[in-house]
MARGU-747946 format. One record per residue: residue in one letter; residue number from 1; x, y, z of N, C-alpha, C, O in turn. Coordinates in steps of 0.2 Angstrom, whole numbers. Layout:
<rs>
R  residuo  num    npx    npy    npz   capx   capy   capz    cpx    cpy    cpz    opx    opy    opz
R        A  NUM      X      Y      Z      X      Y      Z      X      Y      Z      X      Y      Z
...
</rs>
This chain:
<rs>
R  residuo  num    npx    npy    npz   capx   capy   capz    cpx    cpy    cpz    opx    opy    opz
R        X    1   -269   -137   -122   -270   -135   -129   -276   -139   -132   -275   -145   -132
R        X    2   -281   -137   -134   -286   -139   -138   -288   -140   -145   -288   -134   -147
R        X    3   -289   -143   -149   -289   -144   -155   -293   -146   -160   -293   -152   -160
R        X    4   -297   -144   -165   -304   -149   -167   -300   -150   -173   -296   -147   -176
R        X    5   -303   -156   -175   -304   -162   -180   -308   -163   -184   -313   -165   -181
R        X    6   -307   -163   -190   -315   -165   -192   -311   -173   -198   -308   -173   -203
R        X    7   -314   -177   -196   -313   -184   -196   -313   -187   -204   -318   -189   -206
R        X    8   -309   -187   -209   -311   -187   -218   -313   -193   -219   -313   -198   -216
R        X    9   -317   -191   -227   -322   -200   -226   -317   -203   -227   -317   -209   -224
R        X   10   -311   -203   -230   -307   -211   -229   -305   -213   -222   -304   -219   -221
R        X   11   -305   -209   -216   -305   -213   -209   -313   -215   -205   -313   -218   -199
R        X   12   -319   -214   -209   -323   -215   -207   -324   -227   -205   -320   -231   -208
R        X   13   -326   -228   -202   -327   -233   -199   -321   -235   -197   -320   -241   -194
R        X   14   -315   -231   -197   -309   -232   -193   -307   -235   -184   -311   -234   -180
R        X   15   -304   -237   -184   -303   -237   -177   -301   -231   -173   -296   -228   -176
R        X   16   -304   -228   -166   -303   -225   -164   -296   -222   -164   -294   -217   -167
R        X   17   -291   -227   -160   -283   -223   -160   -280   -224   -165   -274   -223   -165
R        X   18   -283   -226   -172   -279   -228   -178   -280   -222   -181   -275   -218   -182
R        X   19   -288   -220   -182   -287   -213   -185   -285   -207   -183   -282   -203   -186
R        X   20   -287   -207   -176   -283   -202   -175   -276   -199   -173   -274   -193   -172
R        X   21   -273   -206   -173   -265   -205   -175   -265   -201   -183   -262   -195   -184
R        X   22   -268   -204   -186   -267   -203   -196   -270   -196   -194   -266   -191   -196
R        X   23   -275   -194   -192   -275   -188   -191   -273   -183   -190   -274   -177   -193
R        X   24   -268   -185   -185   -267   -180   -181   -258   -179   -183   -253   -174   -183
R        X   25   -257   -185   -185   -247   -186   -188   -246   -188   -181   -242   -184   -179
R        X   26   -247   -192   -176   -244   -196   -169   -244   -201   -170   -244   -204   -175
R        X   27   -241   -203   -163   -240   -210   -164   -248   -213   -162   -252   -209   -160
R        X   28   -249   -220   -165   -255   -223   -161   -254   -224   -153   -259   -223   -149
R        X   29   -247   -226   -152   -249   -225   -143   -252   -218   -141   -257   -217   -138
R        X   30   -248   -213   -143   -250   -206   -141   -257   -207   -142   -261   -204   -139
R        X   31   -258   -209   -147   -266   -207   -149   -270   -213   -144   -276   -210   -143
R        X   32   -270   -215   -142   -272   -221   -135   -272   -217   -130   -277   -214   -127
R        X   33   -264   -218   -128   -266   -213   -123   -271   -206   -121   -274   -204   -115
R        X   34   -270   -202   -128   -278   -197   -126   -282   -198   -126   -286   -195   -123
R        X   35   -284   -204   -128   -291   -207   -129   -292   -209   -124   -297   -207   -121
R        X   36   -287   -213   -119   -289   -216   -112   -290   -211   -107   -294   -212   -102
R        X   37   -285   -206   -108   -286   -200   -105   -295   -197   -104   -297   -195    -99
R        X   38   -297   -198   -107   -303   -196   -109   -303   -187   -113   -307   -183   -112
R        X   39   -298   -187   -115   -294   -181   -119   -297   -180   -125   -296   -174   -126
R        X   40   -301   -184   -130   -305   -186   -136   -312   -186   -136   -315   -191   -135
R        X   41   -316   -181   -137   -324   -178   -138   -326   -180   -143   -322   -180   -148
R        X   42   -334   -183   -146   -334   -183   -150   -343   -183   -151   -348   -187   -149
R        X   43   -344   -177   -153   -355   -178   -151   -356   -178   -144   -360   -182   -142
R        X   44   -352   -174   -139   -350   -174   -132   -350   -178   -129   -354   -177   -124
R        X   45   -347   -183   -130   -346   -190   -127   -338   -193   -127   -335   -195   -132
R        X   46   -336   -194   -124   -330   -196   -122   -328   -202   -127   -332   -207   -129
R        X   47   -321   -201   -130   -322   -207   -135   -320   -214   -133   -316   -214   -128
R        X   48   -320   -218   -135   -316   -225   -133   -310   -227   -138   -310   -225   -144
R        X   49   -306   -231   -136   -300   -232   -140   -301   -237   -147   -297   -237   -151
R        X   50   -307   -240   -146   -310   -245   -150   -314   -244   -154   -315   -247   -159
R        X   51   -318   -238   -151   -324   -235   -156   -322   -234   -162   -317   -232   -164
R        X   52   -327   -235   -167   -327   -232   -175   -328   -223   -176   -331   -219   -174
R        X   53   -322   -223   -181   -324   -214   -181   -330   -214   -188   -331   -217   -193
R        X   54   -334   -209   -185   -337   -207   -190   -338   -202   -196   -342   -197   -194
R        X   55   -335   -201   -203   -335   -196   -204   -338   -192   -206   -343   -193   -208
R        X   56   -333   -184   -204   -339   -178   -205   -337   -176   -196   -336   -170   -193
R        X   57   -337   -182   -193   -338   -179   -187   -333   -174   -185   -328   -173   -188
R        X   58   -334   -170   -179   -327   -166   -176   -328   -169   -169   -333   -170   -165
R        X   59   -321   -171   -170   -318   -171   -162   -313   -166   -159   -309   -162   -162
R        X   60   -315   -167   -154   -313   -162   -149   -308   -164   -145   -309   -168   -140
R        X   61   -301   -163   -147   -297   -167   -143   -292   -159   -138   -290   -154   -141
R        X   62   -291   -161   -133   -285   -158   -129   -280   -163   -128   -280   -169   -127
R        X   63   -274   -157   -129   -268   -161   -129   -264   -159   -121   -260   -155   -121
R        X   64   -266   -161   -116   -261   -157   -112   -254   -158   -109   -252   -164   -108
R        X   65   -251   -152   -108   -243   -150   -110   -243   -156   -102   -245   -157    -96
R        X   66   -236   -160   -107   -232   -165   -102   -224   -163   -104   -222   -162   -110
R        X   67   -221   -164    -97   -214   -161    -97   -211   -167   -102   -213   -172   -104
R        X   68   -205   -164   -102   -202   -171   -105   -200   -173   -103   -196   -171    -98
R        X   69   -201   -181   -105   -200   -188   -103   -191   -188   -100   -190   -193    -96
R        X   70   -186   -184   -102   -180   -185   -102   -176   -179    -96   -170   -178    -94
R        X   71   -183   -177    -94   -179   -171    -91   -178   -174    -82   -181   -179    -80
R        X   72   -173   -171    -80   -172   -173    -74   -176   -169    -69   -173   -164    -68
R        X   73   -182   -171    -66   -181   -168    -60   -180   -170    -53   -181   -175    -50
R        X   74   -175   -164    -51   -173   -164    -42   -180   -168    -40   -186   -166    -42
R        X   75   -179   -173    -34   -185   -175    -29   -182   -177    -25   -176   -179    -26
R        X   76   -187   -180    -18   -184   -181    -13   -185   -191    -14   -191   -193    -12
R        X   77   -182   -194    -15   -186   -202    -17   -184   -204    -11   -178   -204     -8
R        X   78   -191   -207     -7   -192   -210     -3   -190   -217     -2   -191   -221     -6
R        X   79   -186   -219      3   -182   -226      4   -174   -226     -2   -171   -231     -3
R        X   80   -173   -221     -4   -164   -221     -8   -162   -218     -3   -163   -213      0
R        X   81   -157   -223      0   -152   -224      4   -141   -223      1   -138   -228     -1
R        X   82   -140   -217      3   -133   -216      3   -127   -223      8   -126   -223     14
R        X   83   -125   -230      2   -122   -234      6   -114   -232      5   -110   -235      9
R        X   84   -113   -226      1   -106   -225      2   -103   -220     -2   -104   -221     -8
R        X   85   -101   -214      0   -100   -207     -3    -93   -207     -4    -89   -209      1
R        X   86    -92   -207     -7    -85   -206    -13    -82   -200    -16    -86   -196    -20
R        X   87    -77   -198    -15    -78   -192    -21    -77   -193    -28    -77   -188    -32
R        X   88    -77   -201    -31    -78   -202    -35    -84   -205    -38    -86   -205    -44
R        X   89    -87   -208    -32    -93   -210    -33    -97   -211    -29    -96   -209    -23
R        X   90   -104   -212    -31   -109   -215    -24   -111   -222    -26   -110   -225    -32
R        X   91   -114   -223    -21   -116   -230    -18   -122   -231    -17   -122   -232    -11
R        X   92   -128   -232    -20   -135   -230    -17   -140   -239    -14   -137   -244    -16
R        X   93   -145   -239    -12   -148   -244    -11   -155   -241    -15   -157   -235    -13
R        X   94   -156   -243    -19   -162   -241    -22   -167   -247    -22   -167   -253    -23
R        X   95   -172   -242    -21   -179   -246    -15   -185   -248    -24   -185   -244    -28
R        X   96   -187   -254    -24   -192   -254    -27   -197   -247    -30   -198   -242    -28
R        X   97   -198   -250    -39   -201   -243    -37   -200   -236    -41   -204   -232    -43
R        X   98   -190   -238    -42   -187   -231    -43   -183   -233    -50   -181   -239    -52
R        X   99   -184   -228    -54   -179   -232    -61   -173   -227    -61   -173   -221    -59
R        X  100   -168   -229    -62   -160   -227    -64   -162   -220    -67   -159   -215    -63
R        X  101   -163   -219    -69   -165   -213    -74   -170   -212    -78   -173   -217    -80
R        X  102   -172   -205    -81   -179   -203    -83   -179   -206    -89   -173   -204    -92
R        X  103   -183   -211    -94   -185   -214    -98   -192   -210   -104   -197   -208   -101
R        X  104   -191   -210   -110   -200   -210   -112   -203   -216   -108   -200   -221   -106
R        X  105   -211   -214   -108   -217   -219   -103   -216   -219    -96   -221   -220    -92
R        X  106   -208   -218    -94   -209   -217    -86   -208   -212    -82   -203   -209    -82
R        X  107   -214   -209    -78   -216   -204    -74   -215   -203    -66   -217   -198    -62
R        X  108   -211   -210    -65   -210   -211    -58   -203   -207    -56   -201   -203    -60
R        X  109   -200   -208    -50   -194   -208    -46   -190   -210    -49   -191   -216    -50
R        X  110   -183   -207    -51   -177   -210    -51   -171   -209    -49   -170   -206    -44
R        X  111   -169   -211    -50   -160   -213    -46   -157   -207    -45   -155   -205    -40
R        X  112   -156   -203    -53   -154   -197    -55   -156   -191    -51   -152   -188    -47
R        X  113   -163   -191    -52   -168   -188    -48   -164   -187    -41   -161   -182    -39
R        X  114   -166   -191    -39   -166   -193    -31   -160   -189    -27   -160   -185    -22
R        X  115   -152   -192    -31   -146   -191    -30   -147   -184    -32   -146   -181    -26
R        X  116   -149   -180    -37   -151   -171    -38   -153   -170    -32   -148   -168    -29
R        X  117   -159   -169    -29   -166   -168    -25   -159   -170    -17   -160   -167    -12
R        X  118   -154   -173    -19   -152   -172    -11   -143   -169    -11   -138   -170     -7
R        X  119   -144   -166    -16   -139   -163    -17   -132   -164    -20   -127   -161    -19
R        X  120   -132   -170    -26   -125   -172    -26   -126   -170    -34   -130   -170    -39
R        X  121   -120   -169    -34   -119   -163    -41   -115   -168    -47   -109   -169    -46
R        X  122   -117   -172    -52   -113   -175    -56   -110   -172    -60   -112   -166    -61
R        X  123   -107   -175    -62   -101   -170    -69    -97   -176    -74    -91   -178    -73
R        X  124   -101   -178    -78    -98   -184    -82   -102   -183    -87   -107   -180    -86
R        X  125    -99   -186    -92   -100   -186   -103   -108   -189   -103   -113   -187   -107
R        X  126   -109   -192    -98   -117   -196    -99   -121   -189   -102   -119   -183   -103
R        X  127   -127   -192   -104   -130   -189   -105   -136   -185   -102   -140   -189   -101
R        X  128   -137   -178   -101   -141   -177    -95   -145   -179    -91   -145   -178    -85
R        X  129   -150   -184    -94   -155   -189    -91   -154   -196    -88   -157   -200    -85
R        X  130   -144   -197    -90   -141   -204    -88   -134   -201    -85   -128   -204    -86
R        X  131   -135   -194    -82   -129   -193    -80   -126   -198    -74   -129   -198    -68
R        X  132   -119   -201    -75   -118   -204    -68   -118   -210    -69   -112   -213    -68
R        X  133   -123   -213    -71   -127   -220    -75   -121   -225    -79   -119   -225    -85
R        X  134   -120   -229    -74   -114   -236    -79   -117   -241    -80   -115   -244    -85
R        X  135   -123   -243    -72   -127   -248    -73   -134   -249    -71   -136   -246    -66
R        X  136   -138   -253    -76   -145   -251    -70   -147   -256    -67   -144   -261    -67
R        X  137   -152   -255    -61   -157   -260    -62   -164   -260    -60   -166   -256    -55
R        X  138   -167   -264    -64   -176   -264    -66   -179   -262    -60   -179   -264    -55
R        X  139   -183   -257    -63   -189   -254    -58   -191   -259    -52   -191   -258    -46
R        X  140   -191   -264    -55   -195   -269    -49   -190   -272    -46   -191   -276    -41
R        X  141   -185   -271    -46   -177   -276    -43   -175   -268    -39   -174   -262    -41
R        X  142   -175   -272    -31   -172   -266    -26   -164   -269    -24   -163   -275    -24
R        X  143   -159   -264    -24   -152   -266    -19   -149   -261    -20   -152   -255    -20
R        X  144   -140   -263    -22   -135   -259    -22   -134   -258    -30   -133   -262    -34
R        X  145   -133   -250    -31   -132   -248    -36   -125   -241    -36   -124   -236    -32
R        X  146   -121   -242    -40   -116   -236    -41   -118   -229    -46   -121   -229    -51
R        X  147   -115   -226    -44   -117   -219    -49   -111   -217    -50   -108   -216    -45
R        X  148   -107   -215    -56   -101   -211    -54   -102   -203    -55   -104   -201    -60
R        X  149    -99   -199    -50    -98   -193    -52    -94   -189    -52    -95   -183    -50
R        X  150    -87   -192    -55    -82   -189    -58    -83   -192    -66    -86   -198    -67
R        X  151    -81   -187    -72    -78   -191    -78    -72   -197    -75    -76   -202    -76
R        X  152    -67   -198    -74    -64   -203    -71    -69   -206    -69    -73   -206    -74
R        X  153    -72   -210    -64    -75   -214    -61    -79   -217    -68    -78   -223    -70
R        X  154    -84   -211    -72    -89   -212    -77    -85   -218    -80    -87   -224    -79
R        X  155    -79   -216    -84    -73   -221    -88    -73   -228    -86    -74   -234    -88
R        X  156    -72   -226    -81    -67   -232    -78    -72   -235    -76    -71   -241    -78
R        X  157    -78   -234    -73    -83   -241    -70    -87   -240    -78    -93   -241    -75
R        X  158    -88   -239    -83    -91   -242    -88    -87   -246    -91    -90   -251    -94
R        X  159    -79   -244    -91    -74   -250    -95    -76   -257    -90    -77   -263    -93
R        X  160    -77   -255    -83    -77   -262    -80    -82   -267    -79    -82   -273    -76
R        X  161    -88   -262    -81    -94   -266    -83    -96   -269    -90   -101   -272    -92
R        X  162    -90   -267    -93    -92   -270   -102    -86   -277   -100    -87   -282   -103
R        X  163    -80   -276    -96    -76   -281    -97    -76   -286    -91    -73   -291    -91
R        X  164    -81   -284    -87    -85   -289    -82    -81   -291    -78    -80   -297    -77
R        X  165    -78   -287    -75    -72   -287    -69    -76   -282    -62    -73   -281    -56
R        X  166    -82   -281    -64    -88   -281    -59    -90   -286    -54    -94   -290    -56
R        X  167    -89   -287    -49    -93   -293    -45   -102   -291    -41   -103   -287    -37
R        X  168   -105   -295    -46   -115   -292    -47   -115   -300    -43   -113   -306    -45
R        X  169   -118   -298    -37   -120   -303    -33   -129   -302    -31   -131   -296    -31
R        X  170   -132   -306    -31   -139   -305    -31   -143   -312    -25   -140   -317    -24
R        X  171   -148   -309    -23   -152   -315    -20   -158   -315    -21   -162   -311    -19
R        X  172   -161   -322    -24   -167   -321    -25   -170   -327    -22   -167   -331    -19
R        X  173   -177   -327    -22   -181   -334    -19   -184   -335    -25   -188   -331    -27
R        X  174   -182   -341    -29   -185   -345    -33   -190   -351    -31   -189   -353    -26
R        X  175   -196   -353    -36   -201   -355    -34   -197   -364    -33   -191   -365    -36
R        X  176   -200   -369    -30   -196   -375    -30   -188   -377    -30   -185   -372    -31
R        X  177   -185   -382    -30   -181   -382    -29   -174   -383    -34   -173   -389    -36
R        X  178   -170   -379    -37   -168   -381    -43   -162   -387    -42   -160   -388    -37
R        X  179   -160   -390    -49   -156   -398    -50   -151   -396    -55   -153   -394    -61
R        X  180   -143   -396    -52   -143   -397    -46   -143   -391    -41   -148   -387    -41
R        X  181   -139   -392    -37   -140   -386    -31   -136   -379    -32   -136   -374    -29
R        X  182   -132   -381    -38   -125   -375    -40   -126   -377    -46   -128   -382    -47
R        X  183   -124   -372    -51   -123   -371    -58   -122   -367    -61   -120   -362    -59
R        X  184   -123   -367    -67   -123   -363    -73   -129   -361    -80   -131   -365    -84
R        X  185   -130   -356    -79   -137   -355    -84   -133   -350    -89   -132   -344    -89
R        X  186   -130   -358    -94   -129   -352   -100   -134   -354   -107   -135   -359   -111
R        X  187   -137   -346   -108   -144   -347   -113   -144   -341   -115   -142   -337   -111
R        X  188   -145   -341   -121   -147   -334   -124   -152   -330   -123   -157   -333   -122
R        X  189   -152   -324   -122   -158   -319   -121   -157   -316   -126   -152   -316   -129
R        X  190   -166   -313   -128   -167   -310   -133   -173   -307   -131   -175   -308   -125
R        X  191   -177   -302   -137   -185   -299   -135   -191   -306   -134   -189   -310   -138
R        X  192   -195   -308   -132   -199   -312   -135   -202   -312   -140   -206   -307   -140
R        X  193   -203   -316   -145   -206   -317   -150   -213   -314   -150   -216   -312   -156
R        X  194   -216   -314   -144   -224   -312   -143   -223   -307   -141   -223   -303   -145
R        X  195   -221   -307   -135   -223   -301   -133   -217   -296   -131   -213   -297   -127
R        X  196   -218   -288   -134   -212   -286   -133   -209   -282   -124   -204   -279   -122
R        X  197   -213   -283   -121   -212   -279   -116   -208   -286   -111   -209   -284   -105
R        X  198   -206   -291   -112   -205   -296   -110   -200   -300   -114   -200   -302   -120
R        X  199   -195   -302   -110   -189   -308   -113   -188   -315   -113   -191   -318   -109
R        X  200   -184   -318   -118   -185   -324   -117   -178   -327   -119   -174   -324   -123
R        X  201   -177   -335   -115   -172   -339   -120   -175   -342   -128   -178   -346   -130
R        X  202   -171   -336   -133   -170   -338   -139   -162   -341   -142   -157   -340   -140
R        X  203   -164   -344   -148   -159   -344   -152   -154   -342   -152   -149   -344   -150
R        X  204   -155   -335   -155   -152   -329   -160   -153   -322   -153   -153   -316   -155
R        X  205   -152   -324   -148   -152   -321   -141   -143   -318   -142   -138   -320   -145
R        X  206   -144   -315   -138   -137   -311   -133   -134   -316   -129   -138   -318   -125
R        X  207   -127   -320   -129   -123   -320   -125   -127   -319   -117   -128   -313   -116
R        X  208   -130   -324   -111   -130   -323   -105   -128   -329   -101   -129   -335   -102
R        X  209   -125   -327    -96   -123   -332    -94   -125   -331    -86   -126   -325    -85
R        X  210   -127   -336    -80   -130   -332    -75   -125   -340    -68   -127   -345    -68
R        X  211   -122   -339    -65   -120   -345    -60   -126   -344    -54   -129   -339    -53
R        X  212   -126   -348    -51   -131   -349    -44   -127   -353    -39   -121   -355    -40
R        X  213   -130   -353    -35   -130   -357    -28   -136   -358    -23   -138   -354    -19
R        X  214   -138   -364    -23   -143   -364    -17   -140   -360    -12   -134   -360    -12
R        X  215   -144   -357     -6   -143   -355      2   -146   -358      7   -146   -359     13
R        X  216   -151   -359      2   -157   -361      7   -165   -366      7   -171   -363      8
R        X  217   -165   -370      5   -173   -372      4   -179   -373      8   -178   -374     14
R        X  218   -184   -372      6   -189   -371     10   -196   -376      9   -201   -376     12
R        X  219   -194   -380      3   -199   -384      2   -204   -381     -5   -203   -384    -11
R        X  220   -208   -376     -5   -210   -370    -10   -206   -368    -14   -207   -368    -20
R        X  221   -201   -366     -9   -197   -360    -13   -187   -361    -11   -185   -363     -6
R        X  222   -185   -359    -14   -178   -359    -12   -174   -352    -13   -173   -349    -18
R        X  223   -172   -351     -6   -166   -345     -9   -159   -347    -12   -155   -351    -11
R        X  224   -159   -343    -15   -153   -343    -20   -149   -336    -21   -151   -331    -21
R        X  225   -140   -338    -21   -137   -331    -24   -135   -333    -30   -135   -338    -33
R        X  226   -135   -327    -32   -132   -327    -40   -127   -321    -42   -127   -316    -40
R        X  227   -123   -325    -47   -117   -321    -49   -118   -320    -56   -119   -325    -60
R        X  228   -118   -312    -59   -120   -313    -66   -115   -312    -69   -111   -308    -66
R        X  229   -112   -316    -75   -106   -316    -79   -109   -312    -84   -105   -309    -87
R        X  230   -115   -311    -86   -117   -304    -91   -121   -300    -88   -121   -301    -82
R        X  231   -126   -294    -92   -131   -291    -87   -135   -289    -92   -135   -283    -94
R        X  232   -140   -294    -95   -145   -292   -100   -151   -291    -97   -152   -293    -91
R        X  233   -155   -287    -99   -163   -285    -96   -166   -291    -92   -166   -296    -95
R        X  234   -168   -290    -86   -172   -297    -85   -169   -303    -83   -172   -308    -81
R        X  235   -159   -303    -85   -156   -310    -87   -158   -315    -80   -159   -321    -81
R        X  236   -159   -312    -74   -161   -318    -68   -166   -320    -69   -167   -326    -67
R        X  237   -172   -317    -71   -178   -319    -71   -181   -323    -76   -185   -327    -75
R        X  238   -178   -322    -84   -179   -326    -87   -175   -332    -87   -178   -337    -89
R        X  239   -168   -333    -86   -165   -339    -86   -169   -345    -80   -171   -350    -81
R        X  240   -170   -341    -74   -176   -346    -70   -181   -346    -72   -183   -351    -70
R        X  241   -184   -342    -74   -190   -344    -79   -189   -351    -81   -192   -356    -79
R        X  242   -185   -352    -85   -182   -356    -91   -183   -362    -87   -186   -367    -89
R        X  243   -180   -361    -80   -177   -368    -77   -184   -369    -75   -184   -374    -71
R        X  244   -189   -367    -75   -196   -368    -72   -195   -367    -65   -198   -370    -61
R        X  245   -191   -362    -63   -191   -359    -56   -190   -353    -57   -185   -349    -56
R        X  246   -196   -350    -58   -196   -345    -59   -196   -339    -50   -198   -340    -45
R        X  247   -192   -334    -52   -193   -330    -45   -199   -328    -40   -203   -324    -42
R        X  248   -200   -330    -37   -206   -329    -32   -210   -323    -33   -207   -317    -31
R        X  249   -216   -323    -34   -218   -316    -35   -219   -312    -43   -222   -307    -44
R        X  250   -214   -316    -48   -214   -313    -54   -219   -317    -60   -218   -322    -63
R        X  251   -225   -312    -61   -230   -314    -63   -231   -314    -71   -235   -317    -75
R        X  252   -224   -311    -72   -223   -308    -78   -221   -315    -81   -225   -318    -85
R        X  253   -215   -318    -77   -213   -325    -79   -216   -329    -77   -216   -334    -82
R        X  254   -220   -332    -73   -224   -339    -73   -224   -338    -66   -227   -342    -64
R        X  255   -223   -336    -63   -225   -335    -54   -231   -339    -51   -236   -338    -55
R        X  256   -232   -342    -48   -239   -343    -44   -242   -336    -40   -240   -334    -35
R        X  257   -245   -335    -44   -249   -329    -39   -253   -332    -32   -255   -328    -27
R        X  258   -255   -339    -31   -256   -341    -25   -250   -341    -20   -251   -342    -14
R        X  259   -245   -341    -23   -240   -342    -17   -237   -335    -15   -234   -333     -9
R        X  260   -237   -330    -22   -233   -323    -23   -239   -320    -14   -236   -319     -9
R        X  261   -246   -319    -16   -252   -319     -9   -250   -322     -3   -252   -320      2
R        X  262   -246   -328     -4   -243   -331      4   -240   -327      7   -242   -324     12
R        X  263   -232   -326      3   -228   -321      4   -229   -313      6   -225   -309      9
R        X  264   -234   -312      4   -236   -303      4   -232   -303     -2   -230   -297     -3
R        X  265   -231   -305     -6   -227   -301    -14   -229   -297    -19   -234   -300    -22
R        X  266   -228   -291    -21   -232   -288    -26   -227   -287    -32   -228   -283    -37
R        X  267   -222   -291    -31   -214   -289    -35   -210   -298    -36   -211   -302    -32
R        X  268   -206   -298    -41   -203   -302    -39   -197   -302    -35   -193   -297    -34
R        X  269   -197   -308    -31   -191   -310    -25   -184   -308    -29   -183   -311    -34
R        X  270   -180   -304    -28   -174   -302    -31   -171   -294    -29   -172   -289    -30
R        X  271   -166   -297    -27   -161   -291    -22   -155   -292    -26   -152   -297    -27
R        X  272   -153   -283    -29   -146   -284    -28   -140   -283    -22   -138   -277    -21
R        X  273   -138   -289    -18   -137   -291    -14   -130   -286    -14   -129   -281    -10
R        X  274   -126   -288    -18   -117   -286    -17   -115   -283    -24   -117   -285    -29
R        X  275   -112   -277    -23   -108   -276    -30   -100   -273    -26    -99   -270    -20
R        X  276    -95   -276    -32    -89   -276    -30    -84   -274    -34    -84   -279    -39
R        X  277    -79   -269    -36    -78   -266    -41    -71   -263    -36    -70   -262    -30
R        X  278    -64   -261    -42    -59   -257    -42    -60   -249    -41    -63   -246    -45
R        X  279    -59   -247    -37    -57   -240    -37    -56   -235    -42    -51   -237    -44
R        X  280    -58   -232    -45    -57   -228    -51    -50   -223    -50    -47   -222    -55
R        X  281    -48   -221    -43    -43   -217    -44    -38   -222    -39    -32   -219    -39
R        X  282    -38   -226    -36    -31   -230    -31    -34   -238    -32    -31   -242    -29
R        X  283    -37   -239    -35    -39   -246    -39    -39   -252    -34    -37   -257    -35
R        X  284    -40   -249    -27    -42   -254    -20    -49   -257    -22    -53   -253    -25
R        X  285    -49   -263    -21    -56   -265    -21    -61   -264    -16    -59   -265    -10
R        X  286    -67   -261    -17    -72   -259    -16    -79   -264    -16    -82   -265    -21
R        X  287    -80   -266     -9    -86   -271    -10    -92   -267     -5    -90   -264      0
R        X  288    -99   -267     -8   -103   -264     -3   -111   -271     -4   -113   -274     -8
R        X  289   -113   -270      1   -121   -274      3   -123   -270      4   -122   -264      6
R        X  290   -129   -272      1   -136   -270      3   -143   -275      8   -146   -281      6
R        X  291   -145   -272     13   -149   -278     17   -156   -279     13   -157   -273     11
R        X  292   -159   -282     12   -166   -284     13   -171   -279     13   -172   -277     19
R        X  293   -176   -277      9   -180   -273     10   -187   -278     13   -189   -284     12
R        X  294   -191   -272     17   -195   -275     22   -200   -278     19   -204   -281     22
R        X  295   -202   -279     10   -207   -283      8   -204   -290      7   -207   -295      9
R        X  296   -196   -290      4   -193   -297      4   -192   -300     10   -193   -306     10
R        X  297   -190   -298     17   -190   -299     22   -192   -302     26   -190   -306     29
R        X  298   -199   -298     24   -205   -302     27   -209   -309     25   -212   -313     28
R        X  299   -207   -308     17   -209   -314     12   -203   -322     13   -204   -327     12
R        X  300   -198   -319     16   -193   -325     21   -195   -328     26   -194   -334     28
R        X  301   -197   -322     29   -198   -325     36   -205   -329     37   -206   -333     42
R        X  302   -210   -327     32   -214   -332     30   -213   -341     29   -215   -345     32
R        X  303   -207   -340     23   -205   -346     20   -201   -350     27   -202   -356     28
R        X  304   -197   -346     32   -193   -349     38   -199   -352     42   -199   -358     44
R        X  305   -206   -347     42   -208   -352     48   -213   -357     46   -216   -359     51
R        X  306   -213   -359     38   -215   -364     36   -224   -364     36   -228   -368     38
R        X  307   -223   -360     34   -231   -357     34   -235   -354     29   -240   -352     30
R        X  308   -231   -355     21   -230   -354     14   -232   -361     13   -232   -365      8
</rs>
């Protein structure tokens, strides 16, 4: 869809994506986004998101049709792996990459997705784009994830992830050594004050609590598992943050980009290693692993032969 504008003198010397948000009734990101798009004509010149508008002028903007951000579609996601078929539930390994379910801003692969695309039918109260969905984890964090797809199942492993009777086992390679070797990281998470796409230990933070264990040191870097007593956005990566051992690889938190390059890492070091959970319908305990995906793998076997 194509559209012209003609620019009114009160948005004249305006900023690009300010006015023509005001213009148009969008938001400013959307208005960003077409501009970067190169979607935004102006004196047949492509506009910049920075440029001043002029008024009087016509812009020439196309809108093109994008699906909705919320819709699921069937696909086939490469490296999601079935670690245990249930008729109450699945078990997946989800590879780097892939997010839980369809989000606004995200256009990648998802969980959802993936599970549709290979045939498994859910049927629970969630809501179409989070059907199944009890818990996530972050685009950049590959392991073992549950889905339920009974109603029962949905209930029951949502009661048990709010009452924390879940066992979320994790393995990361954190940078240096941490003091002591075993512990407890209890600190609040919250948004960070600067920057919002990014968390932090605040004040007025959420309740997190994070246990560890050294496994392993390498000099550089140290493998560690971890047991989460909460599951806030980010909570491993910012709590090591915190302790100045940040995960290997995360650039976001303070990472060494010279050593993330040793490693081969484009991600930070972090697997959901183990999750461990009651039965929803005979209440046996159910524990599943997940191994190693080949970029953390590799980034190990680096640290083993002492050549980081």
């Amino acid at each position: 869809m194509s559209e012209r504008v003609v620019v009114a003198d009160e948005f004249g010397g305006t900023r690009a994506d300010a006015g023509l948000a005001k213009l148009m009734g969008i938001s400013r990101s959307m208005a960003a986004t077409l501009i970067a798009e190169g979607n935004v004509v102006s004196r047949g010149k492509k506009l910049g998101k920075s440029a001043r508008l002029v008024a009087g002028d016509v812009l020439e903007v196309t809108v093109p049709e994008r699906r909705d951000p919320l819709e699921v579609v069937e696909e086939v996601v490469e490296g999601l792996k079935i670690l245990l078929d249930d008729d109450e539930f699945v078990v997946v390994d989800k590879p780097v990459g892939v997010a839980a379910h369809p989000s606004p801003g995200w256009v990648g692969p998802t969980v959802v997705g993936g599970l549709a695309g290979a045939g498994f039918r859910i049927s629970t109260s969630g809501s179409p784009e989070r059907v199944g969905i009890v818990h996530r984890l972050d685009v950049g964090t590959s392991g073992v994830m549950v889905v339920a797809k009974t109603e029962r199942a949905y209930t029951a492993l949502k009661r048990a992830f709010k009452e924390r009777t879940v066992e979320k086992v994790y393995h990361a390679v954190v940078q240096g050594l941490p003091d002591p070797l075993e512990g407890t990281i209890d600190a609040p998470i919250g948004r960070h004050p600067g920057h919002d796409w990014r968390f932090a230990v605040i004040e007025d933070g959420r309740p997190s609590i994070t246990h560890y264990e050294v496994l392993e040191a390498f000099g550089k870097a140290t493998l560690v598992e971890v047991h989460l007593e909460t599951g806030r956005t980010h909570q491993i990566r910012v709590h090591f943050s915190a302790l100045r051992h940040p995960c290997a690889g995360d650039l976001t938190y303070g990472a060494d980009p010279r050593l993330a390059a040793t490693l081969g890492l484009t991600r930070q070091w972090l697997h959901a290693r183990q999750l461990g959970f009651d039965h929803p319908a005979t209440g046996e305990r159910v524990t599943v692993t997940s191994e190693y995906p080949q970029d953390l793998a590799f980034a190990l076997e680096v640290l083993e032969s002492g050549e980081a």
